[in-house]
Every structure is written in structure tokens, then in C-alpha cells.
C-alpha positions in Angstrom: 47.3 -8.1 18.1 46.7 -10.9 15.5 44.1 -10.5 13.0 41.7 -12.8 14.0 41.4 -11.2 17.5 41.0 -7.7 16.0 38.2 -9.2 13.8 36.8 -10.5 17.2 36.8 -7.3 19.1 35.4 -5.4 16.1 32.2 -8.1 16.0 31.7 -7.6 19.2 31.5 -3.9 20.0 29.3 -3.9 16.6 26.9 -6.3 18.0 26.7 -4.6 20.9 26.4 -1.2 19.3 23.4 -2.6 17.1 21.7 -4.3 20.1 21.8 -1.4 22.6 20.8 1.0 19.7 16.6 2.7 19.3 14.2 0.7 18.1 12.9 1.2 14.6 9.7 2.4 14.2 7.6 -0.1 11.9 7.0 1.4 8.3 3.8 4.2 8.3 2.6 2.6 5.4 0.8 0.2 7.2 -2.2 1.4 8.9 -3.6 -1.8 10.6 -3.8 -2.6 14.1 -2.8 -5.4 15.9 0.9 -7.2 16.6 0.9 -8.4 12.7 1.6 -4.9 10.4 2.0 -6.7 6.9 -0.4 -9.7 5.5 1.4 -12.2 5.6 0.1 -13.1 1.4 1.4 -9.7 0.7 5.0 -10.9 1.6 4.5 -14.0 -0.4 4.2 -16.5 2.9 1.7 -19.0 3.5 -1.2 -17.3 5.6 -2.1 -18.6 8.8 -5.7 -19.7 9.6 -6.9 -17.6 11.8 -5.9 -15.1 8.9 -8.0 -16.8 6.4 -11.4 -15.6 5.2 -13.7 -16.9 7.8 -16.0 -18.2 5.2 -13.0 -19.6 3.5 -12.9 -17.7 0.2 -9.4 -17.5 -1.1 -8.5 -16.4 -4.2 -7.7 -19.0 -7.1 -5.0 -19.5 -8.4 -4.5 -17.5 -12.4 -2.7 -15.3 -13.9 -5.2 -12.2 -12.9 -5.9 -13.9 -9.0 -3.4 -12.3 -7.1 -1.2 -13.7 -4.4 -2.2 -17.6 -4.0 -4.3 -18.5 -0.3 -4.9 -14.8 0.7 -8.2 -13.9 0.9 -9.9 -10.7 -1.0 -10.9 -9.0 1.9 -7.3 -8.9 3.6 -6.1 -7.7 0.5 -9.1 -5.1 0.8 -7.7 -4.0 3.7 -4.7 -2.3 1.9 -6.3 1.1 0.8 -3.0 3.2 -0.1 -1.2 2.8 -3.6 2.1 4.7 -3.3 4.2 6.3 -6.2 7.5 7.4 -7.3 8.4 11.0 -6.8 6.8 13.3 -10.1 5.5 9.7 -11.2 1.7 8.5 -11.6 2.5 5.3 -12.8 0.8 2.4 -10.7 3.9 -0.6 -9.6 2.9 -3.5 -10.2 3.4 -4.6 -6.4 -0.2 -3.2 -5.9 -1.9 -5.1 -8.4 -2.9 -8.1 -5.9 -4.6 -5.4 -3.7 -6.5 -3.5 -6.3 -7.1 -6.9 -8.4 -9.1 -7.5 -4.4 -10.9 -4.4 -4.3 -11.9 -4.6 -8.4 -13.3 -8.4 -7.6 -15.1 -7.0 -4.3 -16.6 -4.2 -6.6 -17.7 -6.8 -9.6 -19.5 -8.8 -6.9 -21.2 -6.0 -5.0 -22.2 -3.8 -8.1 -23.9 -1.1 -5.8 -20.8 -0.4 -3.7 -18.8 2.7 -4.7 -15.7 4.0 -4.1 -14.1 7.4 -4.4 -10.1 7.8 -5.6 -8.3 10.3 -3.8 -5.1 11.5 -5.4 -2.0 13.0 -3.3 1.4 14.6 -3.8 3.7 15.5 -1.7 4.8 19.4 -0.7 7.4 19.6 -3.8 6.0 21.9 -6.5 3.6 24.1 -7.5 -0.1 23.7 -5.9 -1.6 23.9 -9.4 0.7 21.2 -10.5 0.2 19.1 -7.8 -3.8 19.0 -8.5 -3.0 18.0 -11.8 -0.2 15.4 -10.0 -2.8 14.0 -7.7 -5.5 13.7 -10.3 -3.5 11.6 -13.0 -2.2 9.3 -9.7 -6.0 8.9 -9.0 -7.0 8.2 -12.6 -4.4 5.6 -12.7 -5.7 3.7 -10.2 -9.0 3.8 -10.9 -8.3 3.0 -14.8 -6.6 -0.3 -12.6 -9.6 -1.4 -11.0 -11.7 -1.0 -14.0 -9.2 -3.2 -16.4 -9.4 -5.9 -13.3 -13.2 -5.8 -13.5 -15.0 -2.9 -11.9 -17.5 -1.1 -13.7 -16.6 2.6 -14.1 -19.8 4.3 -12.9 -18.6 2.5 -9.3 -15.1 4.5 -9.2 -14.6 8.2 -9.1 -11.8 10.3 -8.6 -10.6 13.3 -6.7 -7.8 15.4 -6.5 -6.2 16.6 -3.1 -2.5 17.5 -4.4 -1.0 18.6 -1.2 -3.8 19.5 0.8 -4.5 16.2 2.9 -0.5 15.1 3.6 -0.7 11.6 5.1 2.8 12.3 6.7 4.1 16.2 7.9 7.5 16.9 7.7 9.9 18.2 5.2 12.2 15.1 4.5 12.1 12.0 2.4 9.8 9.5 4.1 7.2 12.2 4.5 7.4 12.6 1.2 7.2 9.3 0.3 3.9 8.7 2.6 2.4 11.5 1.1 2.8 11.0 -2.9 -0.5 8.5 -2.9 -3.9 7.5 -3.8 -5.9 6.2 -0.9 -9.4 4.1 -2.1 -12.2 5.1 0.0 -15.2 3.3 0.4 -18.2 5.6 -0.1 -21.1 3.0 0.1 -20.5 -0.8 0.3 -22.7 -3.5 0.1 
């Protein structure tokens, strides 16, 4: 068989091993309805208009502003910070997000929310608290530094009590080690 023909067959029967394979679920980190799963800002693309704030607020564009033409409150909408494994340290890819809920908080000064901290299953509980409660802290600390006042952010620890995800294997994990922002009163 010459080599080109081998490569041929090969392609092929991969193609056709991809395409009559499951589907993939779409990622659990997303917890919005609808056929769009990800902001389209959030991925760095232009956003469509019937994504657009409908009073047609959009965030300007500055060093501290976030992603360019996504609105605050679709940013809002992303209430889950998620961490590295034994790690409380906030990545930078959710600055846009709580930059949005810090500006929503500045503007609405009697809206409050409540930080709850996670980890996952690994470890001790007591540990875990602590875990959860330095995740939390680090988020709030976040918001305040992009303009929230600190008598509107509290935080709570959960450690492994409230797992997101249950299971014992990496992406359960992963779901699980968390802070999630919860809106106790808005404006």
C-alpha cells in the first residue's frame, strides 16, 4: 500500500470514529440557561445586540473596565470564582466579572452580598473551613480593591459541606473548590 493511501484510510476511519462518537457535555461551570453557555465578552468576541444592556450601558474602555462592549450586568451574571487545587489565590481571568459586581455594588450602596467559600472533599474538614474561608476573603478583598465598600461584602465558610459537583474524580473536584457571590439584598 503506498503511503499516501495509508494516510488516507487512517483520516478516514479517524473522522469517522470522532463523528459517530458521544457528545460532550458543555462545561458545569456555566450555570445560565438558554442555547448561548459563555458571554460572548467573556471570550473576548464582539457581543451581539440583543446581548447588549438594554439601556445600552457598556463598560468603557480603561485599564480597570473590564472586557471592552460587554455590559456589567452580563458580567454580573457570572457568580462562581474557581481555584486551583489547596490554592485561594483569585486568577486573574475573573477580574472582568468581579470588577462588574464591585461597580454594581459602588452604584447601588444598599445592596449586599454574602461570599461563600468552598473546597473540595480532599482534606481534613477543619482544614477545609479554613480553605473555604481564605478563598472567600480573597474574593471579597477583590471586590473591595475594585470599589465596593466593605460593610456591603461578608464572607462565609462552607469547606466541603455544599459540593457544587458530587463525585470523587477531578472535575468534581474542580467544580467544587469555589467561591460563589450571592446576592443577599439588591437595589
Amino acid at each position: 500500500m503506498r503511503p499516501t493511501l495509508l494516510a488516507s484510510v487512517l483520516l478516514s476511519s479517524l473522522l469517522a470514529a470522532c463523528a459517530s462518537g458521544p457528545d460532550i457535555s458543555p462545561s458545569k461551570h456555566v450555570s445560565q440557561s438558554g442555547a448561548l453557555k459563555v458571554h460572548p465578552g467573556l471570550l473576548g468576541m464582539p457581543v451581539p445586540d440583543e446581548l447588549q444592556d438594554k439601556r445600552g450601558i457598556v463598560a468603557a474602555r480603561d485599564d480597570n473596565a473590564g472586557t471592552p462592549g460587554v455590559d456589567q450586568e452580563g458580567l454580573r451574571t457570572q457568580r462562581s470564582v474557581y481555584f486551583d487545587y489547596d490554592s485561594s489565590s483569585v486568577k486573574a481571568e475573573f477580574n472582568p466579572a468581579l470588577q462588574a459586581h464591585a461597580r454594581y455594588l459602588a452604584a447601588n450602596p444598599k445592596s449586599r452580598v454574602r461570599i461563600e467559600g468552598n473546597a473540595d472533599e480532599r482534606g481534613p474538614a477543619g482544614y477545609n473551613n479554613v480553605l473555604g474561608l481564605k478563598r472567600a476573603d480573597h474574593v471579597r478583598q477583590s471586590i473591595v480593591e475594585f470599589g465596593a465598600s466593605e460593610k456591603q461584602v461578608v464572607v462565609k465558610s462552607l469547606g466541603e459541606r455544599k459540593p457544587k459537583l458530587n463525585g470523587h474524580d477531578e472535575e468534581s473536584w474542580a467544580e467544587n473548590r469555589r467561591a460563589d457571590i450571592i446576592y443577599e439584598r439588591e437595589e
